[in-house]
mmJSON file of the N, C-alpha and C atoms, coordinates in Angstrom:
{"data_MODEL":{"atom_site":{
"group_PDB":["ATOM","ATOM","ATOM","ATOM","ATOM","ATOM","ATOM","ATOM","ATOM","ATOM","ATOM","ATOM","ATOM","ATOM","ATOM","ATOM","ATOM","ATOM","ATOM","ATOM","ATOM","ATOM","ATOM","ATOM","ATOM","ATOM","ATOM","ATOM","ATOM","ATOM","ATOM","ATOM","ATOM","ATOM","ATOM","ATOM","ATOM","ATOM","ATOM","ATOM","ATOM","ATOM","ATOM","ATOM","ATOM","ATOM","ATOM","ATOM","ATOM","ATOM","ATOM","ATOM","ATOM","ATOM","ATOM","ATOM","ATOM","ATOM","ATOM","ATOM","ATOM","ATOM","ATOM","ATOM","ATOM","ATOM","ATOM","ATOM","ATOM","ATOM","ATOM","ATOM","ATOM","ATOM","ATOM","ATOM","ATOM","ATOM","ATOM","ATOM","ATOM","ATOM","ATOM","ATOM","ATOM","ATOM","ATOM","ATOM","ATOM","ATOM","ATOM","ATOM","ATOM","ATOM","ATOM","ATOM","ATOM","ATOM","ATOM","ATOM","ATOM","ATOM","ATOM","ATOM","ATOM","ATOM","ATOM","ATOM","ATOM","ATOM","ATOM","ATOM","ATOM","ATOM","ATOM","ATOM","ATOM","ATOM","ATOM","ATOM","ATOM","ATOM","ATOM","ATOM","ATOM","ATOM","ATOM","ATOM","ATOM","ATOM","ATOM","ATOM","ATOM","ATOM","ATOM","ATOM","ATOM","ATOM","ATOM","ATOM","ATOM","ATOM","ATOM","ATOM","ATOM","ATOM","ATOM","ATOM","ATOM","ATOM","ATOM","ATOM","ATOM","ATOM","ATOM","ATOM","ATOM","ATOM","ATOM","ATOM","ATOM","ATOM","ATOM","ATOM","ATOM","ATOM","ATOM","ATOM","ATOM","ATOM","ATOM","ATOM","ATOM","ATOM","ATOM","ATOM","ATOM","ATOM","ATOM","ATOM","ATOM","ATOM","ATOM","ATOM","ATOM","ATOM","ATOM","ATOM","ATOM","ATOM","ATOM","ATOM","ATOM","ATOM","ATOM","ATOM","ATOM","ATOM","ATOM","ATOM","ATOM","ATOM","ATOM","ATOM","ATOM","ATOM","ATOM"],
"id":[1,2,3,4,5,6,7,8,9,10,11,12,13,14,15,16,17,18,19,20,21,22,23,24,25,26,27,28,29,30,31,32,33,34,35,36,37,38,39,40,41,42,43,44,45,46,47,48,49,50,51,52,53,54,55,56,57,58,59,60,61,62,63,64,65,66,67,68,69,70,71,72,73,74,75,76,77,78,79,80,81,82,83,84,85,86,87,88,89,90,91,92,93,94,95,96,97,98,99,100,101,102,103,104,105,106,107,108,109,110,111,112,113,114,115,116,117,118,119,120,121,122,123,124,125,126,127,128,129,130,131,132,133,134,135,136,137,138,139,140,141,142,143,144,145,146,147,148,149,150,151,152,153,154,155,156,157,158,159,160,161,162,163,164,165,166,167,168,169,170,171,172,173,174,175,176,177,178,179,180,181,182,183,184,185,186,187,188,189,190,191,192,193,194,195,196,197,198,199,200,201,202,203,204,205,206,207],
"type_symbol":["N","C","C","N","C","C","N","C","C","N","C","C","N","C","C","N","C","C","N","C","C","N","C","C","N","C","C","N","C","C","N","C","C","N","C","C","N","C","C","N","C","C","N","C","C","N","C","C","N","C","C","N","C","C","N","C","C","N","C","C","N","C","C","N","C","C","N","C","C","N","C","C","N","C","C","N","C","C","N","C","C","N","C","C","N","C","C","N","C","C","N","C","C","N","C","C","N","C","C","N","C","C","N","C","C","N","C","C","N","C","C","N","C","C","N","C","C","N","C","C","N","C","C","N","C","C","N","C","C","N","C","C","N","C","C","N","C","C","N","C","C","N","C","C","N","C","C","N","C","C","N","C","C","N","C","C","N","C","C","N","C","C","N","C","C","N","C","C","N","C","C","N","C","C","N","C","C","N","C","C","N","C","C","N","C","C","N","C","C","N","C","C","N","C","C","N","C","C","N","C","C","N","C","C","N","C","C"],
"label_atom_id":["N","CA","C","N","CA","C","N","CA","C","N","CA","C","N","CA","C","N","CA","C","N","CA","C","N","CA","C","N","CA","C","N","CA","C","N","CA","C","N","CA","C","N","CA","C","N","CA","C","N","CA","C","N","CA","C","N","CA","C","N","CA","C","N","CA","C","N","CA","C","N","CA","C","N","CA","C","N","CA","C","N","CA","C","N","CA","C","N","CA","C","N","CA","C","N","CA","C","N","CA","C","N","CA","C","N","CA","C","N","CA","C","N","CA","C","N","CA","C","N","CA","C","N","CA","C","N","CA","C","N","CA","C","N","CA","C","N","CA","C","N","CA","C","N","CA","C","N","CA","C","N","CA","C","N","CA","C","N","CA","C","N","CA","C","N","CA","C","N","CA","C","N","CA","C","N","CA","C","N","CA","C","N","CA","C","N","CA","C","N","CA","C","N","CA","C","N","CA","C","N","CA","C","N","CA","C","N","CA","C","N","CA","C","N","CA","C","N","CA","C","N","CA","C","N","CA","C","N","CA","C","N","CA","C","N","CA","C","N","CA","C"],
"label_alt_id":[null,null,null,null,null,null,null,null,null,null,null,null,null,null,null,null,null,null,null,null,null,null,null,null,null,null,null,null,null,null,null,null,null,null,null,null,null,null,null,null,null,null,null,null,null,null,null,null,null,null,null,null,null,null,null,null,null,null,null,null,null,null,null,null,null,null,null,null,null,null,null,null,null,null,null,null,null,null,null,null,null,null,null,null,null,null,null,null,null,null,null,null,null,null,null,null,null,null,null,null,null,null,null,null,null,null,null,null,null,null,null,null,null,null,null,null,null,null,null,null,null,null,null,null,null,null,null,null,null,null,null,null,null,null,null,null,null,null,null,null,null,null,null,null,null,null,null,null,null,null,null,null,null,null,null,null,null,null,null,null,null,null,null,null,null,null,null,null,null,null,null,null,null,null,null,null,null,null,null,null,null,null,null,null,null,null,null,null,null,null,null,null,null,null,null,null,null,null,null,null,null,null,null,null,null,null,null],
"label_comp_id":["UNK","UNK","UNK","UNK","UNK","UNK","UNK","UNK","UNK","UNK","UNK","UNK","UNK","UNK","UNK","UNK","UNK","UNK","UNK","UNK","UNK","UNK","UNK","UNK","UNK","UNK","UNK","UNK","UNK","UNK","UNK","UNK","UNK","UNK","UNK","UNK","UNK","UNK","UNK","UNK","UNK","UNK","UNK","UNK","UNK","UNK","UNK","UNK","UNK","UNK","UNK","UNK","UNK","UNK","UNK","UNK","UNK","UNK","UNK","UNK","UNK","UNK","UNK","UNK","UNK","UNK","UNK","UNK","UNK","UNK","UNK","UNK","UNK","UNK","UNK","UNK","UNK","UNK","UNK","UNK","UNK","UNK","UNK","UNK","UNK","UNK","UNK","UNK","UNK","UNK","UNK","UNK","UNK","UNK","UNK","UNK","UNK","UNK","UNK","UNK","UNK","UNK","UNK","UNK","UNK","UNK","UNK","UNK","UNK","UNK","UNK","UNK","UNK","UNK","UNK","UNK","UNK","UNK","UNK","UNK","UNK","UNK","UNK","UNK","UNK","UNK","UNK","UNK","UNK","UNK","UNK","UNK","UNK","UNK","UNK","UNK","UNK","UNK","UNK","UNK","UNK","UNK","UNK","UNK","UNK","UNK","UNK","UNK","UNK","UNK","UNK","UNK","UNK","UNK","UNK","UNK","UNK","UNK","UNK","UNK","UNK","UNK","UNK","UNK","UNK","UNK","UNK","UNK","UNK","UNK","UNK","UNK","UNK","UNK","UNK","UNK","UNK","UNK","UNK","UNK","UNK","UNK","UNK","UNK","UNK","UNK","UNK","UNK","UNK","UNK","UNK","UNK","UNK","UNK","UNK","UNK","UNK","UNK","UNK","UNK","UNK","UNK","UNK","UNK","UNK","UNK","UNK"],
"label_asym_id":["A","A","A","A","A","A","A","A","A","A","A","A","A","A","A","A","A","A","A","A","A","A","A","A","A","A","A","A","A","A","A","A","A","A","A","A","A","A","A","A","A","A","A","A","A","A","A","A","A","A","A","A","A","A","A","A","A","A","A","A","A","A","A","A","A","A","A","A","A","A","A","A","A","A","A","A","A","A","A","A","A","A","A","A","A","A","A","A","A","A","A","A","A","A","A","A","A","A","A","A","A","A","A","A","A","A","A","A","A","A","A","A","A","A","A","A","A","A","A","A","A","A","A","A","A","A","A","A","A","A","A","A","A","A","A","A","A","A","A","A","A","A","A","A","A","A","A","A","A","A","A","A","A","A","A","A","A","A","A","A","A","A","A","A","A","A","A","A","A","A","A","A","A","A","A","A","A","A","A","A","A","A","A","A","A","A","A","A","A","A","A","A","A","A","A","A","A","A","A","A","A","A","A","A","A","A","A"],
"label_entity_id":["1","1","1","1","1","1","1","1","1","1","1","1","1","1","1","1","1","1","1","1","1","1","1","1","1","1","1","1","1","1","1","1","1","1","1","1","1","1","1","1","1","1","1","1","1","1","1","1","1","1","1","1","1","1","1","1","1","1","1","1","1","1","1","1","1","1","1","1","1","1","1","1","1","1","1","1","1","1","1","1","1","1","1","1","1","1","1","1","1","1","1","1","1","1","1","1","1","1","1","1","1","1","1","1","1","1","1","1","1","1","1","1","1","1","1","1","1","1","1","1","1","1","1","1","1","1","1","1","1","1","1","1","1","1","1","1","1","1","1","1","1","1","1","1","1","1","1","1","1","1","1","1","1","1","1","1","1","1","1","1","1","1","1","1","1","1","1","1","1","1","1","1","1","1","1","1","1","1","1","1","1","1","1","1","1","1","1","1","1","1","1","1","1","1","1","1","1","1","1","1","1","1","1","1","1","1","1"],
"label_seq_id":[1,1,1,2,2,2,3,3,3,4,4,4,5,5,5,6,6,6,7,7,7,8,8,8,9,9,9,10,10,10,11,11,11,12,12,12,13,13,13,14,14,14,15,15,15,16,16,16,17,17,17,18,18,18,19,19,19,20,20,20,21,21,21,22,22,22,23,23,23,24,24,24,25,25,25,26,26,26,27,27,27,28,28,28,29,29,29,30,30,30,31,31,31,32,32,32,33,33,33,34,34,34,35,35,35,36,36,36,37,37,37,38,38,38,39,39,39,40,40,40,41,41,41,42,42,42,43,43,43,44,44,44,45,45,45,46,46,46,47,47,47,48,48,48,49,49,49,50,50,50,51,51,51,52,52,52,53,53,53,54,54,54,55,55,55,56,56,56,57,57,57,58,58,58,59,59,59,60,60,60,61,61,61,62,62,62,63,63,63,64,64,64,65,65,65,66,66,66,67,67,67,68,68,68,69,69,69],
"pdbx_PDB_ins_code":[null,null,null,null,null,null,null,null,null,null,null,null,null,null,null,null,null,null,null,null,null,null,null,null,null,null,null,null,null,null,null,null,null,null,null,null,null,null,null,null,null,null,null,null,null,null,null,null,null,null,null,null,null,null,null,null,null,null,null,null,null,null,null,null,null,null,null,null,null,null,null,null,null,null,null,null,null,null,null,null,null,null,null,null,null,null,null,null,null,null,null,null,null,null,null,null,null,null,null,null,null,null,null,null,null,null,null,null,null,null,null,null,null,null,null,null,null,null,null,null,null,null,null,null,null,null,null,null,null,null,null,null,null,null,null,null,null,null,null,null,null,null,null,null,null,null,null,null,null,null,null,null,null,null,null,null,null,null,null,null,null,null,null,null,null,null,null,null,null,null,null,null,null,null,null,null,null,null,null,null,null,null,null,null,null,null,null,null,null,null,null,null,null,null,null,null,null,null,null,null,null,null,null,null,null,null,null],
"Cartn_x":[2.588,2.556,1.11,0.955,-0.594,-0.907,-1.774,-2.392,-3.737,-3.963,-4.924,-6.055,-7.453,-8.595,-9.276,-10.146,-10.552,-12.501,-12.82,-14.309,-15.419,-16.418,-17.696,-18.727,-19.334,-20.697,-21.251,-22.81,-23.611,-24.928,-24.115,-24.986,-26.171,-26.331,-27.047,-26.701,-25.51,-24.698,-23.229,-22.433,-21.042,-20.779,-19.822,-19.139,-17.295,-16.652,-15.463,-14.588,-13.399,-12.793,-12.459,-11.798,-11.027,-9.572,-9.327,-7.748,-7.023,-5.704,-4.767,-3.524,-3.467,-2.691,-1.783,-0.171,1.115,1.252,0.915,0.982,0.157,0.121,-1.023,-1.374,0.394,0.318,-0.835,-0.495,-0.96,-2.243,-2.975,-4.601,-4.81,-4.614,-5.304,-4.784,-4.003,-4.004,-5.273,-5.348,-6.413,-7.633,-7.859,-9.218,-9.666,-8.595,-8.15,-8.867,-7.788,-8.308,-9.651,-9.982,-11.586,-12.339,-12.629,-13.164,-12.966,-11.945,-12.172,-12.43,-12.234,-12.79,-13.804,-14.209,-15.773,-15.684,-16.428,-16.58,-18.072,-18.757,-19.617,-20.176,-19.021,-19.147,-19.094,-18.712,-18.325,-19.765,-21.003,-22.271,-23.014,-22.875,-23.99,-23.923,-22.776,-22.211,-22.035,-22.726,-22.968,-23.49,-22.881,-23.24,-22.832,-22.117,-21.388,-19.981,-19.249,-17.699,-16.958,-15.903,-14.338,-13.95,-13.431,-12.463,-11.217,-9.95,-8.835,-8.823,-9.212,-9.183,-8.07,-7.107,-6.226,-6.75,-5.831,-6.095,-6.308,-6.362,-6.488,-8.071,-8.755,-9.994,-9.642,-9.044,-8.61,-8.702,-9.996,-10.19,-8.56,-7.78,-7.124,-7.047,-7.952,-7.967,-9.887,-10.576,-11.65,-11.576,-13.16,-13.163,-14.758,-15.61,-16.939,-17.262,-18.203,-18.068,-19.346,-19.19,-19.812,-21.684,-22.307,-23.624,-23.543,-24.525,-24.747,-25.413,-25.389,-26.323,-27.315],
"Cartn_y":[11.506,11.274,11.227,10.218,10.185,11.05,11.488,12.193,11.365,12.167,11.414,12.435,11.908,12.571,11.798,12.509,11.764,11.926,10.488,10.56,9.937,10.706,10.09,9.775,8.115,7.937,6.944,7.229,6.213,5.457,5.345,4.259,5.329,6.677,7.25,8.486,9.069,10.059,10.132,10.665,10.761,12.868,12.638,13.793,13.37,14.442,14.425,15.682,15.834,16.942,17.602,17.364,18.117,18.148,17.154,17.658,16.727,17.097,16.594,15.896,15.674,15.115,14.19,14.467,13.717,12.471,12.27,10.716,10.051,9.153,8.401,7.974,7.907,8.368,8.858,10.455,11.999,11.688,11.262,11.002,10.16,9.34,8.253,8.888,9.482,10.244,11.329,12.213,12.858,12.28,11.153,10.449,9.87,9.301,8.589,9.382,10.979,12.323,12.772,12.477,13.048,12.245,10.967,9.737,10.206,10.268,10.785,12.166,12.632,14.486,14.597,14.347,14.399,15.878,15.579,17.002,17.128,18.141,17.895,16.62,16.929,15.161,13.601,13.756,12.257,11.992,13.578,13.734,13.323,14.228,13.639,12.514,11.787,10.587,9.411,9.435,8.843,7.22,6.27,4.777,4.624,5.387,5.463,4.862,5.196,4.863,5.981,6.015,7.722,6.018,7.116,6.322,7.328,6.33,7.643,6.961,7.638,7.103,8.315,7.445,7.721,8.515,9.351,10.261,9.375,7.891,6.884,6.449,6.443,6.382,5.421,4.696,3.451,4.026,3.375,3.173,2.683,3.244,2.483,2.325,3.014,3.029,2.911,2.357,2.708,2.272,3.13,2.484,2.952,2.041,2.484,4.095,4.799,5.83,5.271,5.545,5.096,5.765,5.28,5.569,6.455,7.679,8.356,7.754,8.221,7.632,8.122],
"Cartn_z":[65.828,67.259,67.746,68.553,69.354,70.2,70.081,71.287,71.857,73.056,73.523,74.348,74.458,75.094,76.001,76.841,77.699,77.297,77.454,77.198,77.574,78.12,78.941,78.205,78.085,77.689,78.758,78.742,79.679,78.663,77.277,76.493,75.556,76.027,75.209,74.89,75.143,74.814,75.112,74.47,74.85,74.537,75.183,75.476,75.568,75.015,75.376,75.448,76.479,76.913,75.52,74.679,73.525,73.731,74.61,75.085,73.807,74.256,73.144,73.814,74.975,75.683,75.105,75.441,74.654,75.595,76.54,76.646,76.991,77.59,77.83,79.175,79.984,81.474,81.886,81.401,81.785,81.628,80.516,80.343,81.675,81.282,82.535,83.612,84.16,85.319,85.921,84.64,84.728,85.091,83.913,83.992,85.268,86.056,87.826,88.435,88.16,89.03,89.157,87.748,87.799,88.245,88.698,88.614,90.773,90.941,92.364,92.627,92.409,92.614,92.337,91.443,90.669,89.4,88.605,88.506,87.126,86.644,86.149,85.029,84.04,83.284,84.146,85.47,86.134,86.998,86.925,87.371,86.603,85.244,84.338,83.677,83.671,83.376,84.413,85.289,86.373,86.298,86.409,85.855,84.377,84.033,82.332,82.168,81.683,81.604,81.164,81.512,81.224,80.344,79.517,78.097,78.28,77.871,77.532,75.868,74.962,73.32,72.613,72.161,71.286,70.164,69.292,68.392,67.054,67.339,65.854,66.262,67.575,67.909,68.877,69.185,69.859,71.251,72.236,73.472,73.8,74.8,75.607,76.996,77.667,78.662,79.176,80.095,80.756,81.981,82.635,83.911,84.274,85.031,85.229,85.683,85.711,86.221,87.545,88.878,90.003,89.901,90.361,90.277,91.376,91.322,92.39,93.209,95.116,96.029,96.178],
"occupancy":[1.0,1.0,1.0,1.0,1.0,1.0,1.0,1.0,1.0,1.0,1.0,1.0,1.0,1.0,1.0,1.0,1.0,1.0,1.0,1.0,1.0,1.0,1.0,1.0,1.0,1.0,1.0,1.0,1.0,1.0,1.0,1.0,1.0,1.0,1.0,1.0,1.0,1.0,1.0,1.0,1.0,1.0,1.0,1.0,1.0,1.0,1.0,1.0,1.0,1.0,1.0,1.0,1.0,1.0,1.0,1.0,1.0,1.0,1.0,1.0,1.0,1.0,1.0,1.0,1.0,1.0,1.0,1.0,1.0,1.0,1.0,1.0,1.0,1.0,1.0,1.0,1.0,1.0,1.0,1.0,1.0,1.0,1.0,1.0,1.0,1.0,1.0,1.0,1.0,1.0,1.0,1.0,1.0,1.0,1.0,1.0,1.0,1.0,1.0,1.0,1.0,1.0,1.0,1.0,1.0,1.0,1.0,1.0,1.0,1.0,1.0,1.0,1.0,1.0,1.0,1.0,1.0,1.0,1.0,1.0,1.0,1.0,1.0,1.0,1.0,1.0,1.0,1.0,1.0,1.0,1.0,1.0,1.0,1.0,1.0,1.0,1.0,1.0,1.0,1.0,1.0,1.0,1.0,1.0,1.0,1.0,1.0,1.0,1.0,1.0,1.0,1.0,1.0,1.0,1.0,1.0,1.0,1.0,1.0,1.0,1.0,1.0,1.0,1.0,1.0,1.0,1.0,1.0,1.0,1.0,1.0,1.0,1.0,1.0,1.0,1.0,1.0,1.0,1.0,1.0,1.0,1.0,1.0,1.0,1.0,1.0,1.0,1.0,1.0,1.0,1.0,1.0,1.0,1.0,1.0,1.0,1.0,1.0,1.0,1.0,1.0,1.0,1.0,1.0,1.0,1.0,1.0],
"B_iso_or_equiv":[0.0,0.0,0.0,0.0,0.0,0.0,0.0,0.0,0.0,0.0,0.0,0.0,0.0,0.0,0.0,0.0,0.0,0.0,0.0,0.0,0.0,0.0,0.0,0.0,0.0,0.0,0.0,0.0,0.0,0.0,0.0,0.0,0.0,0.0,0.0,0.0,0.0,0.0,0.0,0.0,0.0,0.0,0.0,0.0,0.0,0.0,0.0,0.0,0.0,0.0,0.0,0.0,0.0,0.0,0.0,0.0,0.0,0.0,0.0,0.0,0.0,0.0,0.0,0.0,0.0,0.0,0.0,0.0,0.0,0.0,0.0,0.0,0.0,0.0,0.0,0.0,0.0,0.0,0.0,0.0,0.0,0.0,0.0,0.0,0.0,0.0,0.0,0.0,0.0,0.0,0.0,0.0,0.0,0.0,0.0,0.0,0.0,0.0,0.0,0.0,0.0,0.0,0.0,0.0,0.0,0.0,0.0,0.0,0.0,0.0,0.0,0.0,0.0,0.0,0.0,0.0,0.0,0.0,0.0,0.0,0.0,0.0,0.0,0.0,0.0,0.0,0.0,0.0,0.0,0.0,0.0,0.0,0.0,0.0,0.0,0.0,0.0,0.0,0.0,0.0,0.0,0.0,0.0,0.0,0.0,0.0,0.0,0.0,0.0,0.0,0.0,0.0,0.0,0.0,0.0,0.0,0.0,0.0,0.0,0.0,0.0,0.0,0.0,0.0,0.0,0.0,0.0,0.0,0.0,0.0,0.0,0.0,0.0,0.0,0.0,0.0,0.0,0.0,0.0,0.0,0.0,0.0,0.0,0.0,0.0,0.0,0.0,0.0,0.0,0.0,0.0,0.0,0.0,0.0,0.0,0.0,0.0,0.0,0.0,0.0,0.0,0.0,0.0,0.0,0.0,0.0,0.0],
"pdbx_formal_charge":[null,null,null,null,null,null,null,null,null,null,null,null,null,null,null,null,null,null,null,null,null,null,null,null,null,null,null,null,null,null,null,null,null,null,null,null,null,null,null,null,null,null,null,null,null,null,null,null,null,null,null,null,null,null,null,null,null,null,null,null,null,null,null,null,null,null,null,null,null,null,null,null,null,null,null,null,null,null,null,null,null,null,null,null,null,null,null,null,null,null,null,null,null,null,null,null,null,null,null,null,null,null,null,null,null,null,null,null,null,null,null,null,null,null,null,null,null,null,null,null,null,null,null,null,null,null,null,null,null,null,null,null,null,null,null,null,null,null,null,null,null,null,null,null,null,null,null,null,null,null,null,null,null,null,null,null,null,null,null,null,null,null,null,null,null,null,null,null,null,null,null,null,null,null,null,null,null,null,null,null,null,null,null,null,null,null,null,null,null,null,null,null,null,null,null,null,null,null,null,null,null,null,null,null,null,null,null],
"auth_seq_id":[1,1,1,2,2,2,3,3,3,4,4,4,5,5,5,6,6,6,7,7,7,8,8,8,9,9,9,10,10,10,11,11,11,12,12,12,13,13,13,14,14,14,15,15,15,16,16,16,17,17,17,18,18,18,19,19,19,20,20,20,21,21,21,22,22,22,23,23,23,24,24,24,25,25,25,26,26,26,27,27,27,28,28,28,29,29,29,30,30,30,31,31,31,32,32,32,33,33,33,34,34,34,35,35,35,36,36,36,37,37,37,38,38,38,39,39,39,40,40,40,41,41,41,42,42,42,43,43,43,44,44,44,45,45,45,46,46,46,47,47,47,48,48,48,49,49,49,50,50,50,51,51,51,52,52,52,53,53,53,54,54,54,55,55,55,56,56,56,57,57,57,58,58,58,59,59,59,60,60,60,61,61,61,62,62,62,63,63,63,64,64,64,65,65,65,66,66,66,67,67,67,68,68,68,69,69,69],
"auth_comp_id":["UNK","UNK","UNK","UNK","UNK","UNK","UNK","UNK","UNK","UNK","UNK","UNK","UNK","UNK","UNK","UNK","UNK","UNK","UNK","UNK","UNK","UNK","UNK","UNK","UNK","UNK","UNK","UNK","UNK","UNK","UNK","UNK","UNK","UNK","UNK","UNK","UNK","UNK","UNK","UNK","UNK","UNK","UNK","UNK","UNK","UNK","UNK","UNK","UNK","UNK","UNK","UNK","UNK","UNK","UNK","UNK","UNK","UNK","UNK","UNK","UNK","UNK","UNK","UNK","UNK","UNK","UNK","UNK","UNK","UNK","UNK","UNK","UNK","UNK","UNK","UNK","UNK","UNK","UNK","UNK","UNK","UNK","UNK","UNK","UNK","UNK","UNK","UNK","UNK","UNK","UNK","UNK","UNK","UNK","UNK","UNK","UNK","UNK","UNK","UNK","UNK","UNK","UNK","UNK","UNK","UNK","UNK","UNK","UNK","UNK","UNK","UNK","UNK","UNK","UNK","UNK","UNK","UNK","UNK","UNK","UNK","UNK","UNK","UNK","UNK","UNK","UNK","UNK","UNK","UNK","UNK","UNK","UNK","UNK","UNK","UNK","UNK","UNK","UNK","UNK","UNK","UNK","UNK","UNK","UNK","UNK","UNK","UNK","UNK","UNK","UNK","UNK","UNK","UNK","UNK","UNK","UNK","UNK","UNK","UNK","UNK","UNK","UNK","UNK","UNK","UNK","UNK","UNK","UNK","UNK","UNK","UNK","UNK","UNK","UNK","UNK","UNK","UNK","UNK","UNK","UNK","UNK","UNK","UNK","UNK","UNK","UNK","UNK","UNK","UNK","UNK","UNK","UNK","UNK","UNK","UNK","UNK","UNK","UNK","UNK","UNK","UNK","UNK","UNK","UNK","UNK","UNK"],
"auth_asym_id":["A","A","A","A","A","A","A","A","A","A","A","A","A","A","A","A","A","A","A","A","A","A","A","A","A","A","A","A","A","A","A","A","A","A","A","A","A","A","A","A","A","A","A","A","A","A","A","A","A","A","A","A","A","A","A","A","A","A","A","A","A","A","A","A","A","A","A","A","A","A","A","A","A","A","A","A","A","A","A","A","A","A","A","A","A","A","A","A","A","A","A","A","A","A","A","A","A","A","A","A","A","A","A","A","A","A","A","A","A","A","A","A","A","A","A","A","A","A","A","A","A","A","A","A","A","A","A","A","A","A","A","A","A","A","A","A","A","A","A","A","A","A","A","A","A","A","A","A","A","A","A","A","A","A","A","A","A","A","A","A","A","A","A","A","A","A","A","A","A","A","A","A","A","A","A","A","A","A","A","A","A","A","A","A","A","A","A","A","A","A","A","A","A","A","A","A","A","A","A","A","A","A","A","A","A","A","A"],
"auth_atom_id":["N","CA","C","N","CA","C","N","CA","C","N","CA","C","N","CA","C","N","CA","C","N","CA","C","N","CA","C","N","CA","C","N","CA","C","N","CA","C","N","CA","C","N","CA","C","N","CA","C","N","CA","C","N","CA","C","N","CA","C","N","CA","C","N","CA","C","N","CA","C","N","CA","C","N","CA","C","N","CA","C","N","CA","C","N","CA","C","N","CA","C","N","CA","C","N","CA","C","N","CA","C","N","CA","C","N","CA","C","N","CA","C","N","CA","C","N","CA","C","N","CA","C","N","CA","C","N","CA","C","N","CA","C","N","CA","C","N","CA","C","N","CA","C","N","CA","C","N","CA","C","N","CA","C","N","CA","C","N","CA","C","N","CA","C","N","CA","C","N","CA","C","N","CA","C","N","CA","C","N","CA","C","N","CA","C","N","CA","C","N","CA","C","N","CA","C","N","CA","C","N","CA","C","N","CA","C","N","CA","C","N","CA","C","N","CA","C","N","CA","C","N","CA","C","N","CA","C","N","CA","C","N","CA","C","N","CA","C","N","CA","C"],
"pdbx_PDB_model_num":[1,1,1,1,1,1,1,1,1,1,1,1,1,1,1,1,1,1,1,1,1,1,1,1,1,1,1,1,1,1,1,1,1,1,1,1,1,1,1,1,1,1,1,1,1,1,1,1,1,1,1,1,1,1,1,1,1,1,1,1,1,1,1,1,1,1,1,1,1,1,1,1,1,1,1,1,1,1,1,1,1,1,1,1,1,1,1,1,1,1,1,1,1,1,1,1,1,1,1,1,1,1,1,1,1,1,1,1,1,1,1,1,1,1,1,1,1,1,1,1,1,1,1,1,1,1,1,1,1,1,1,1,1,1,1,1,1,1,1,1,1,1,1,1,1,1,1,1,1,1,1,1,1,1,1,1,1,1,1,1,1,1,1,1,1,1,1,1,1,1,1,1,1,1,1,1,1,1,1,1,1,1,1,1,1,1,1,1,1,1,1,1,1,1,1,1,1,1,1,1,1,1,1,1,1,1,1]
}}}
């Protein structure tokens, strides 16, 4: 069964949650959530991209992360 994580790079580092999430809904929900709430990775990752990547490595999900003003 796949699981899935959520993950921030801006071209010269990446970071990712560690989660293990059973669907893929639920990720990209999160990733949505964080992408509006904000929270420290969606700061230091600022002009980067949130990935939701499958437990086979497979990006299936992105979306820009917004530049700060």
């Amino acid at each position: 069964m796949k699981t899935y994580d959520i993950y921030f790079s801006d071209g010269k580092m990446s970071d990712n949650k560690g989660f293990a999430l059973k669907t893929l809904e639920k990720a990209i929900h999160m990733a949505e959530d964080m992408l509006l709430k904000g929270n420290s990775y969606i700061d230091d990752y600022a002009g980067g991209i949130i990935s939701v990547v499958d437990s086979e490595g497979e990006t299936v999900w992105s979306s820009p992360i917004p530049k700060k003003n």
